[in-house]
C-alpha positions in Angstrom: 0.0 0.0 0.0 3.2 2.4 1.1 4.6 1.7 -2.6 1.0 2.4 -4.1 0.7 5.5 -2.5 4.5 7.0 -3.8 3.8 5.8 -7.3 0.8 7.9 -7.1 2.7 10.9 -5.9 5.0 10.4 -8.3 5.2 13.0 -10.7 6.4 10.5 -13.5 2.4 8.6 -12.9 0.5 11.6 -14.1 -1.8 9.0 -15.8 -2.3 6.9 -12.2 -3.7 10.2 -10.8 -6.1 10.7 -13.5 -7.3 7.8 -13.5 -7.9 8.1 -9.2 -9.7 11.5 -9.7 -12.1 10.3 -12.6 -12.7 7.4 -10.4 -13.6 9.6 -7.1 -15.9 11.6 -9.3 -18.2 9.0 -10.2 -17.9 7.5 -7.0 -19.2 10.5 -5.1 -21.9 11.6 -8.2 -23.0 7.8 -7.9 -23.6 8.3 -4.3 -25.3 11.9 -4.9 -27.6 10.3 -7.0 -28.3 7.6 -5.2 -29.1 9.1 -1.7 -31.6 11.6 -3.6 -33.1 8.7 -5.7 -33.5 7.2 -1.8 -34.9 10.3 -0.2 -37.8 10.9 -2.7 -38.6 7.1 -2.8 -38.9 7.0 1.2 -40.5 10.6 1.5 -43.2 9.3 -1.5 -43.8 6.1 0.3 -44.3 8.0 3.6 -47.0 10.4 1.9 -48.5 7.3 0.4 -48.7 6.0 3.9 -49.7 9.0 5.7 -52.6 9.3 2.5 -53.9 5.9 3.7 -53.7 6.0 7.3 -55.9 9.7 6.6 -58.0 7.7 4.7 -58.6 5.3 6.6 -59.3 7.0 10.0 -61.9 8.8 8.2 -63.4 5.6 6.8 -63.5 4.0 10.4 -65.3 7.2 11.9 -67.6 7.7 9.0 -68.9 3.9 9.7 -68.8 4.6 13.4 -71.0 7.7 13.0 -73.2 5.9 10.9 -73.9 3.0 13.2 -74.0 5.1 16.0 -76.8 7.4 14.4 -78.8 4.0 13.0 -79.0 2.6 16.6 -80.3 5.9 18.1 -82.8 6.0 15.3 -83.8 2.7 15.8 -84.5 3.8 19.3 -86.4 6.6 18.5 -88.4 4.8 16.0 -89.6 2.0 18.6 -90.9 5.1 20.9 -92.7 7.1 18.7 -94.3 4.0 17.7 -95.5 3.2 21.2 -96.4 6.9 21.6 -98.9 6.3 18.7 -100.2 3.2 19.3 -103.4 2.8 18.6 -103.4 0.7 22.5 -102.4 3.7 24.1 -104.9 6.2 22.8 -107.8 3.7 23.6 -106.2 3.4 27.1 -106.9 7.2 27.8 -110.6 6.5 27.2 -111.4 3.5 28.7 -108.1 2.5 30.9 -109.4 -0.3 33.2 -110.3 -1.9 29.3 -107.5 -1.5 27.6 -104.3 -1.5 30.5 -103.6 -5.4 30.0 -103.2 -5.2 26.5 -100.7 -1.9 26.3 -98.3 -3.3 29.0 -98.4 -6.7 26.1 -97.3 -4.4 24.1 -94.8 -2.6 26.3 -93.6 -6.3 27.0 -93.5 -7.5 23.6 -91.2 -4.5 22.8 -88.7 -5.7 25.5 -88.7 -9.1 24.8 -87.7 -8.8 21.2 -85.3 -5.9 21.2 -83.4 -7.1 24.5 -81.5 -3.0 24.6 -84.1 -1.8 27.5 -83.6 -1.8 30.9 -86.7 0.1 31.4 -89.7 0.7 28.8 -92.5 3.3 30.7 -95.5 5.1 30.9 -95.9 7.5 33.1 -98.9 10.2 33.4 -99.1 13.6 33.3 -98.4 14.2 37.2 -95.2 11.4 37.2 -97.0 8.7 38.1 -96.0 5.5 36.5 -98.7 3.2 34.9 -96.5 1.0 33.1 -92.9 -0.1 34.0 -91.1 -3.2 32.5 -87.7 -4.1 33.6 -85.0 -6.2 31.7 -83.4 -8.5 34.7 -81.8 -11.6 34.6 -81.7 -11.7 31.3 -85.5 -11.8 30.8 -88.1 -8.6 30.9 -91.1 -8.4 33.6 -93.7 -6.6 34.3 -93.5 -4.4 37.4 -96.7 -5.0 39.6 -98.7 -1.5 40.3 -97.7 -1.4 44.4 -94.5 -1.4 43.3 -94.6 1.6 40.8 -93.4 5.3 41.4 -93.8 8.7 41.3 -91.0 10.5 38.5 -92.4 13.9 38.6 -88.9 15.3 39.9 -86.9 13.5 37.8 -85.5 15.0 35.0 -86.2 13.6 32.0 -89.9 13.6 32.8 -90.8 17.1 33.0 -87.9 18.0 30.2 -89.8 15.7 28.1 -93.0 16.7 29.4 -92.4 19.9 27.8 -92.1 18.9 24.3 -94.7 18.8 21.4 -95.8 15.7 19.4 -93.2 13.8 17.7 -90.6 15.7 19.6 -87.7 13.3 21.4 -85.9 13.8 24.5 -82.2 12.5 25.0 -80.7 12.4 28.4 -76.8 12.5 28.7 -75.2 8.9 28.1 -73.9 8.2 31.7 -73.9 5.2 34.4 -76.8 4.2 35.7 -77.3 4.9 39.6 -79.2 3.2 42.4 -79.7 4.2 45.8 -77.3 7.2 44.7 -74.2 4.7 44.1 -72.5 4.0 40.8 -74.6 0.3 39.8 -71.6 -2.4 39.7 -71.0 -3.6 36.8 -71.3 -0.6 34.9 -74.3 0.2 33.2 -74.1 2.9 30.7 -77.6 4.3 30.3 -79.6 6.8 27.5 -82.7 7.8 28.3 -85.3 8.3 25.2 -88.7 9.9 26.1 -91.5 11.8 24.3 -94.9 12.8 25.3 -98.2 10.8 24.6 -101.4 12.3 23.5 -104.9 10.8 23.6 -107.5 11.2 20.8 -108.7 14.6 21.6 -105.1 15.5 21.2 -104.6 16.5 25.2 -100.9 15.8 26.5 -101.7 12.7 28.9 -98.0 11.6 29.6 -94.9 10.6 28.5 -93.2 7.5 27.5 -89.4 7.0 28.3 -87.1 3.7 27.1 -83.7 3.3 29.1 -81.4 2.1 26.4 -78.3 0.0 27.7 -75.5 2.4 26.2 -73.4 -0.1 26.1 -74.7 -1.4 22.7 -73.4 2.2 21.4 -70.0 1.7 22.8 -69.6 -1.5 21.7 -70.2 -0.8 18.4 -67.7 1.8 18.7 -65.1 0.0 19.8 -65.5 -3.1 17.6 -63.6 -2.8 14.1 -61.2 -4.6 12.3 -58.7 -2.3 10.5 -55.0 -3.8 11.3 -54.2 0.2 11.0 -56.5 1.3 13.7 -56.1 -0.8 17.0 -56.4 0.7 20.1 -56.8 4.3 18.8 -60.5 5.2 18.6 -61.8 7.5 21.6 -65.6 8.0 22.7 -65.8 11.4 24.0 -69.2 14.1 25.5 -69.4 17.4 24.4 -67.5 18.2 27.9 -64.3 16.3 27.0 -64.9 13.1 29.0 -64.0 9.9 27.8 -67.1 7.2 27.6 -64.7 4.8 25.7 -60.8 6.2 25.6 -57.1 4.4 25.1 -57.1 3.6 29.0 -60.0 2.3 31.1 -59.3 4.1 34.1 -60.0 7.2 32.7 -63.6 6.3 31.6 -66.3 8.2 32.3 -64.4 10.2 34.7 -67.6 12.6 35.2 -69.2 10.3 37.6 -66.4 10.3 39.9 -65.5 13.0 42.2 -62.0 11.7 42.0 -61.3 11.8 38.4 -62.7 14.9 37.5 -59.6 16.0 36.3 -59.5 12.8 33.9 -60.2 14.9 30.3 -59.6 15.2 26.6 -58.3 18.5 27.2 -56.1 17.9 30.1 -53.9 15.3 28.4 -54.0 16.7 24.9 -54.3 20.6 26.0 -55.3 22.8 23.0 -56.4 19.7 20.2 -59.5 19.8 22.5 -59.9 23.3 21.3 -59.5 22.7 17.6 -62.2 19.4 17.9 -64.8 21.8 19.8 -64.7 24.7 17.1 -65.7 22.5 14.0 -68.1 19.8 13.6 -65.1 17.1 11.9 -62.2 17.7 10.6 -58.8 15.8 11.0 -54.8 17.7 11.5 -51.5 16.2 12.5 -49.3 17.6 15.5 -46.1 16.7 17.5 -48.3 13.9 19.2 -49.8 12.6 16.0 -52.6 12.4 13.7 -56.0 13.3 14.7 -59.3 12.6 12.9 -63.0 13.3 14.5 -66.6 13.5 14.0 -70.0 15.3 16.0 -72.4 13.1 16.4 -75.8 14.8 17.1 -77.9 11.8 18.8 -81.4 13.4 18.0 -82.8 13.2 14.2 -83.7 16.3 13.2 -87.5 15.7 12.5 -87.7 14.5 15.8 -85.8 17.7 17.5 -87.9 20.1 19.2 -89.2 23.8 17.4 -88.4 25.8 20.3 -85.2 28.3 20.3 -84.4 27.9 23.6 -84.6 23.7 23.5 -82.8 24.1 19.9 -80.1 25.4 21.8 -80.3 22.7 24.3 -80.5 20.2 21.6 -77.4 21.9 20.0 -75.1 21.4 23.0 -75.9 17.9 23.0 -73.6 15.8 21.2 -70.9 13.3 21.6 -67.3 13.5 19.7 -65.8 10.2 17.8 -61.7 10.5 17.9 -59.2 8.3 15.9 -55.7 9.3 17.6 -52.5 7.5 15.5 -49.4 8.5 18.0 -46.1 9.8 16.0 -44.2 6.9 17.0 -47.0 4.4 15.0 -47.4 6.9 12.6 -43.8 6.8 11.4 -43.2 3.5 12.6 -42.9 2.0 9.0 -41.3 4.9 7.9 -38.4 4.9 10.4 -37.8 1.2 9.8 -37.3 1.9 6.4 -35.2 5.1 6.8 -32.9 2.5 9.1 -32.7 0.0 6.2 -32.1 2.5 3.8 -29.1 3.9 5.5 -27.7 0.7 6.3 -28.1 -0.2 2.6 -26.7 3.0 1.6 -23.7 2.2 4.1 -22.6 -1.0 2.5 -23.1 -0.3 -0.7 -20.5 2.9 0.1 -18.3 0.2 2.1 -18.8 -1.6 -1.4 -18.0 0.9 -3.6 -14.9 2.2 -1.8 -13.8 -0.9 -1.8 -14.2 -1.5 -5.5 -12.8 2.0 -5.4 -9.6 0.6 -3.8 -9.3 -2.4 -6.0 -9.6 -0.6 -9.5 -6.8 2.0 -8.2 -4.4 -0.4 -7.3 -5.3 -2.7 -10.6 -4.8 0.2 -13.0 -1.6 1.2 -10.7 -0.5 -2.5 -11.6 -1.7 -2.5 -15.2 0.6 1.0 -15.7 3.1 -1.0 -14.4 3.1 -4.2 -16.3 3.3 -2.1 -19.4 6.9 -1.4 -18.2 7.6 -4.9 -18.1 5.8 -5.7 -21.4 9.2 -5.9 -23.7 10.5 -8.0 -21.6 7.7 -10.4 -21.3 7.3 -10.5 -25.5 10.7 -11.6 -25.3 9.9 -14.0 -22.7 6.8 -15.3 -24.8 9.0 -15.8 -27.6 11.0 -18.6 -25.9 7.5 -19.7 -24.6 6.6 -20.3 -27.9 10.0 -21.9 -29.0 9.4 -24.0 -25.7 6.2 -25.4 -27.1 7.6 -26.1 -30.2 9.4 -28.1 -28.5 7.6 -30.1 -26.7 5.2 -30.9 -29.3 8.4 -32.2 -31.1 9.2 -34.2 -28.0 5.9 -35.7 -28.0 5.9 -36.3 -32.0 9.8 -37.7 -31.2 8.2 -39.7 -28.4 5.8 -41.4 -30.7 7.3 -42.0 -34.2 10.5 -43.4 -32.0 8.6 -46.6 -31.0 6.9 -47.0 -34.2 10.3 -46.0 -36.3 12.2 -48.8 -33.8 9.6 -51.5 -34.8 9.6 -50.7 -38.6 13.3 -50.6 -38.3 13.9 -53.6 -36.4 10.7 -55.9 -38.0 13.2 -55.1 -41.1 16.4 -56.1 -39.5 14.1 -59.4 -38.1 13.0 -60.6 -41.2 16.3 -60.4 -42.9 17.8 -62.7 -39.6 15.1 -64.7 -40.0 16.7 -65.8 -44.0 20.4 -66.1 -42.6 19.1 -68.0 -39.5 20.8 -65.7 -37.2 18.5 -66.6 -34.0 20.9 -64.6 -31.8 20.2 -61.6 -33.2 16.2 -62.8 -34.0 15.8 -63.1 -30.0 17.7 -59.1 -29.8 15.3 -57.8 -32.4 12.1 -59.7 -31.0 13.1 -58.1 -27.8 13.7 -54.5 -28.7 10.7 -54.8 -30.9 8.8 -55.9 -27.5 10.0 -53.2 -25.7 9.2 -50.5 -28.6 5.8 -51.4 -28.8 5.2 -51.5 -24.5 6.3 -48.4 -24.6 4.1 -46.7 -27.7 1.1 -48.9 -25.9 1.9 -47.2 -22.4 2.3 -43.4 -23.9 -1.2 -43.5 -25.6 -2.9 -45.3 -22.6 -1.5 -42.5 -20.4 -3.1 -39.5 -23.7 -6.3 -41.8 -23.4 -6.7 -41.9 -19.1 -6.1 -38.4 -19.3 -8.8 -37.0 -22.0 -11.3 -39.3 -20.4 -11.1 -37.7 -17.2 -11.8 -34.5 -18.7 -15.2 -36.0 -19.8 -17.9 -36.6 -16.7 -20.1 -39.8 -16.6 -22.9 -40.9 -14.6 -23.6 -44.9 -14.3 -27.7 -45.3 -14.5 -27.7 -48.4 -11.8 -31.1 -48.1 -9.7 -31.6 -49.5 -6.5 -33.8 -50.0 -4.2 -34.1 -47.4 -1.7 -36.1 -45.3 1.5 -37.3 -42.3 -0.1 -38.3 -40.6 3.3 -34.8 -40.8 4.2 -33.7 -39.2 1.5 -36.2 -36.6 1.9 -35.6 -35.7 5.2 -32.0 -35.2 4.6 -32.6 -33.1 1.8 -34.7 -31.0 3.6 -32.6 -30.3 6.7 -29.6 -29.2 4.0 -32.1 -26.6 3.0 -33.3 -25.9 6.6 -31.3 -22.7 6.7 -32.1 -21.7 3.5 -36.5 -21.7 4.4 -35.8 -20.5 7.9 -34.4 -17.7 6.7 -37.2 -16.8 4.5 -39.6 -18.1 7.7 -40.7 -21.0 5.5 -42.7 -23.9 6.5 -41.3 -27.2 4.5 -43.1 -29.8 5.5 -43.4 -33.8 4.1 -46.7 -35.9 3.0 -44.3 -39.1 3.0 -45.0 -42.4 5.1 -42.4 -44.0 6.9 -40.7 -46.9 4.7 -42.2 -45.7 1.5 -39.6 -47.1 -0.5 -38.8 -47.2 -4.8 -36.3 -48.4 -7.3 -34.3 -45.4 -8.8 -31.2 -44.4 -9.3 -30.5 -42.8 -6.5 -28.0 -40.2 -6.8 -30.2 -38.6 -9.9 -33.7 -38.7 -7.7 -31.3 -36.8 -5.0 -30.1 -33.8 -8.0 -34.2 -33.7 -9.2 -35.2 -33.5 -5.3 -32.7 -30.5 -4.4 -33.6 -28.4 -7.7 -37.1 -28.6 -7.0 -37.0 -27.7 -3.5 -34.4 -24.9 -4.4 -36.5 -23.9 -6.4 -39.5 -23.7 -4.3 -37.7 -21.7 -1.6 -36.5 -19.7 -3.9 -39.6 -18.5 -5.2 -42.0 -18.4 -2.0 -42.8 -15.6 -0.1 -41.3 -15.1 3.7 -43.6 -16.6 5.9 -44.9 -19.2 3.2 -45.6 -22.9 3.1 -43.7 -26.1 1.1 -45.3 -29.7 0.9 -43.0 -31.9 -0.5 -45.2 -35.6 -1.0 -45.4 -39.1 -2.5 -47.7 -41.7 -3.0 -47.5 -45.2 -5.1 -50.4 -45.2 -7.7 -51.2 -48.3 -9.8 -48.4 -48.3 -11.5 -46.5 -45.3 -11.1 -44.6 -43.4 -8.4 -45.6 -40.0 -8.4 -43.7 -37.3 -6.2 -44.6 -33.4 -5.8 -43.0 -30.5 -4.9 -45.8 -28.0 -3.6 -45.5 -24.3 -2.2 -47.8 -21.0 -2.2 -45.0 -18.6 -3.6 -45.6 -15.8 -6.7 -46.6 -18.3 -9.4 -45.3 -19.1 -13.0 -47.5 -17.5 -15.5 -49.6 -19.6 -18.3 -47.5 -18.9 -21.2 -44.1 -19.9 -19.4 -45.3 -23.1 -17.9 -44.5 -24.7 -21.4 -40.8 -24.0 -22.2 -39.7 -24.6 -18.9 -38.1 -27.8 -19.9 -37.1 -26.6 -23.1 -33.1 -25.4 -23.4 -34.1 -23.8 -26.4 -36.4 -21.5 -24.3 -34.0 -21.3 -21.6 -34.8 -17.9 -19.2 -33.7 -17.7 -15.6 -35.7 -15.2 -12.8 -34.9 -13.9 -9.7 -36.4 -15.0 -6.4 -38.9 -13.6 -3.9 -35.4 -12.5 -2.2 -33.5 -11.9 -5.4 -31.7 -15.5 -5.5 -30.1 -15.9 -8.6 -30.0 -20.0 -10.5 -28.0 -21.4 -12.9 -31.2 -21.9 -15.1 -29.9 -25.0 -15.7 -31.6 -27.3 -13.3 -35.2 -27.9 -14.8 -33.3 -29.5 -17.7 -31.3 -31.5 -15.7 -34.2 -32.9 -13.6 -36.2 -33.6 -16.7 -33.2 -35.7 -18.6 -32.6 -37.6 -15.4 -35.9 -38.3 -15.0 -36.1 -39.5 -18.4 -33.8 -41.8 -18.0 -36.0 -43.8 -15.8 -38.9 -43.5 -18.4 -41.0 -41.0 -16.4 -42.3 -37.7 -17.4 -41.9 -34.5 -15.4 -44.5 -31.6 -15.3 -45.9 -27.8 -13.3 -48.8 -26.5 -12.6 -49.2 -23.4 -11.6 -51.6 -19.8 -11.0 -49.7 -16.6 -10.3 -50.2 -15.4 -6.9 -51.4 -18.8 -5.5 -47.7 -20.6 -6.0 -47.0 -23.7 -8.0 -47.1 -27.7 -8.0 -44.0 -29.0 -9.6 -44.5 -33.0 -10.1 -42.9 -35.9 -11.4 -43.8 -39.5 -11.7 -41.7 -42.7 -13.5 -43.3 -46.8 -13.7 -42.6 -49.1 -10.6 -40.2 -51.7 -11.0 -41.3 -55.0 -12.4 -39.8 -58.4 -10.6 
């Protein structure tokens, strides 16, 4: 590196430092370019996600709100239909008459809707003439000695107030006996409106307690894997009827958690959600999105200014809160994998930096040196020469001996000379040993240039050979989370050629893991069939599409494709399984549907005794 570094320096390598200062230009304009081709990929991806997590807040709440406002009118629909039934009207003319059949009705109501803990009539003066409770999971009717006076309650004389086919709502809040908070909690609406007879004189009200909870658990139940645990249930005053924690639930009924508000943990958002009826911003805490819901219909509201306003005030506030830290959650995971990849590619690059400065400081230098080498390849090539005449010398001696010497031997053979017969005969021996052993040696060593493969089958466990396949690829599918998993009964056993079965097997599998998705699933299975053995390779990865299924086998149509995780093949394999398995007269096949993954099969006859 020392040397490197003083040959740069050197004013004689002008050309070396060139060549370093071109190289560090691209080097940094590569990295320029890619960091801003990085920064306006992530920043578009974290609009896009920002875009659906808007999107789908205000999907969620616009369902909410709409539920919500179908269960209060479902409500308000089942009293104004008792408040004009026909029972009730006769029951203000002839009441001894007509009382049995309008507490049926009352009853029947409660029995098939199962979302009142009270359904009543009461008279003008608070007196209760009908009460039905839900208890024990069943409604009764409450005998008349045990029926009270409401007059000072509320909801009756706010309701008592109102014209025909005007609705009352009292606040959703916990239910209370005896002046304690009921255990379990029971969330409680109250929906009343006045009764007339048939001479249109006010006679009374009627009033269903609706179980609240139904509302809240309407709100809180939803699917979206983007909003989990974000959705608040707020009153008009900032409590929470349903928020992120349970202890600070309706914190209005408790003289201890009055403090326990929207506005005290989120400070002026609570302003910005009481100024506008929805709307939805983004803040250092995160994204907020919300809704008014106004719990009476408006054809039910009352005419009156000073009860519109009343009616105004009254409403409840639906909140989807995403924190900052889910927000970007995504988006800082791939800001970290970004930057690490950016890292190592630099690492990468500097490296290959490195590498091409000292190889063109090395290729400068062997230029000095190329004279010397040309004369150095010149005796190469006389060297060659050379040896080829050695080898031709080595050959045509043996054969030139036993020409010679067959000569020499058939001419002692006339004069008789068997001394000289038995000299020939022997270097003639030794001549031809020799030619023999020199193209023996030419022959071992071209065919071990050439590969060959034996086809001997054998009998064999193929869930052996399964297994062991499948733990050498065990890394491989755990690192991709992959489920492999065999359909292959102990003993199953076949006749094949073993060692071929074993190169099909690990392609296929390859293969599969190659193209599944992380977190997918392989089958590999066999099964004996008449008189066949068929074996499959399963898995749900990305699919081969129609017109590719075809040429898969063919070398002519020979393409390769990267995997779910960017593997690279040889492209090779397929056409090795299918010549090995034709070998053993079987047929090899896929079948496959993009998306859904692929079946790759293969099947060859049973061995006949």
């Amino acid at each position: 590196m020392k040397n490197i570094w003083y040959s740069f320096m050197n004013e004689e390598n002008k050309s070396i430092r060139s060549f370093v200062r071109n190289l560090l230009f691209i080097f940094i304009f590569g990295f320029v370019v890619l960091l801003s081709v990085l920064i306006i990929t992530l920043n578009k991806y974290e609009e896009v996600e920002k875009k659906a997590y808007r999107e789908v807040a205000e999907t969620v709440l616009a369902t909410k709100l709409e539920n919500i406002q179908d269960d209060v009118k479902s409500v308000t629909s089942d009293l104004m239909m008792l408040a004009e039934s026909g029972n009730l009207k006769k029951f203000w003319s002839d009441k001894e008459g007509n009382i049995e059949d309008l507490k049926a009705e009352f009853l029947n109501l409660s029995i098939h809707h199962e979302v009142f803990d009270q359904v009543r009539l009461i008279d003008e003066k608070g007196m209760e003439i009908i009460r039905i409770n839900y208890s024990s999971a069943r409604p009764s009717i409450v005998p008349k000695s045990k029926l009270q006076n409401k007059k000072d309650r509320y909801y009756f004389y706010d309701s008592f107030k109102l014209d025909r086919n005007e609705v009352f709502i009292s606040p959703l809040d916990l239910n209370v006996e005896n002046g304690e908070i009921e255990i379990p909690l029971k969330p409680m609406i109250r929906f009343a409106t006045p009764v007339f007879d048939s001479q249109n004189v006010k006679r009374g009200v009627v009033v269903l307690n609706y179980y609240g909870q139904n509302i809240i658990n309407e709100f809180v139940n939803q699917r979206n894997p983007l909003i989990k645990d974000q959705l608040m249930f707020l009153n008009s005053e900032g409590y929470w009827f349903k928020g992120q924690r349970a202890e600070s639930d309706w914190g209005f009924m408790y003289e201890d958690k009055q403090d326990l508000t929207f506005e005290n943990e989120y400070g002026a958002v609570w302003d910005s959600i009481v100024a506008t009826g929805q709307s939805q911003f983004e803040t250092k805490k995160g994204m907020f999105t919300f809704k008014t819901i106004y719990p009476i219909p408006k054809k039910l509201t009352p005419s009156r200014n000073e009860q519109q306003h009343i009616n105004d005030d009254y409403h409840w506030k639906i909140v989807s809160f995403i924190p900052f830290h889910i927000l970007n959650e995504k988006s800082n995971l791939r800001w970290k994998q970004a930057l690490f990849i950016l890292a190592f590619l630099s690492i990468s690059w500097l490296f290959i930096f490195y590498r091409l400065a000292k190889t063109q400081y090395f290729k400068i230098k062997s230029q000095v040196a190329l004279k010397e080498r040309e004369i150095a390849l010149g005796e190469l090539n006389a060297t060659k020469d050379k040896l080829f005449s050695i080898i031709a010398h080595d050959l045509m001696n043996p054969f030139n001996s036993i020409i010679g010497f067959s000569d020499l031997l058939n001419e002692q053979m006339k004069l008789k000379d068997y001394k000289r017969i038995e000299e020939y005969a022997e270097i003639i021996h030794n001549s031809s040993n020799r030619a023999k052993d020199l193209l023996s040696n030419l022959l071992e060593w071209s065919q071990s240039q050439i590969g060959r493969i034996d086809f001997n089958p054998e009998r064999y466990d193929l869930k052996k050979q399964i297994d062991e396949i499948v733990l050498l690829f065990s890394n491989n599918a755990q690192v991709k989370s992959i489920e492999v998993t065999t359909q292959v009964s102990s003993g199953f056993t076949m006749c094949a050629q073993k060692e071929m079965i074993n190169t099909v097997l690990r392609n296929l599998i390859s293969n599969a893991i190659k193209f599944t998705m992380p977190h997918g699933e392989i089958v590999i299975a066999a099964k004996q069939l008449e008189d066949e053995v068929l074996i499959s390779v399963i898995d749900n990865g990305v699919g081969i599409p129609f017109d590719r299924l075809a040429k898969l086998f063919q070398i002519s149509e020979n393409e390769t494709t990267l995997g779910t995780a960017n593997e690279k093949g040889t492209g090779l394999g397929l056409m090795l399984c299918k010549e090995f398995i034709e070998k053993h007269n079987g047929r090899i096949w896929a079948e496959s549907e993009i998306g859904k993954g692929s079946s790759f099969k293969f099947s060859f006859p049973l061995d006949k005794e």
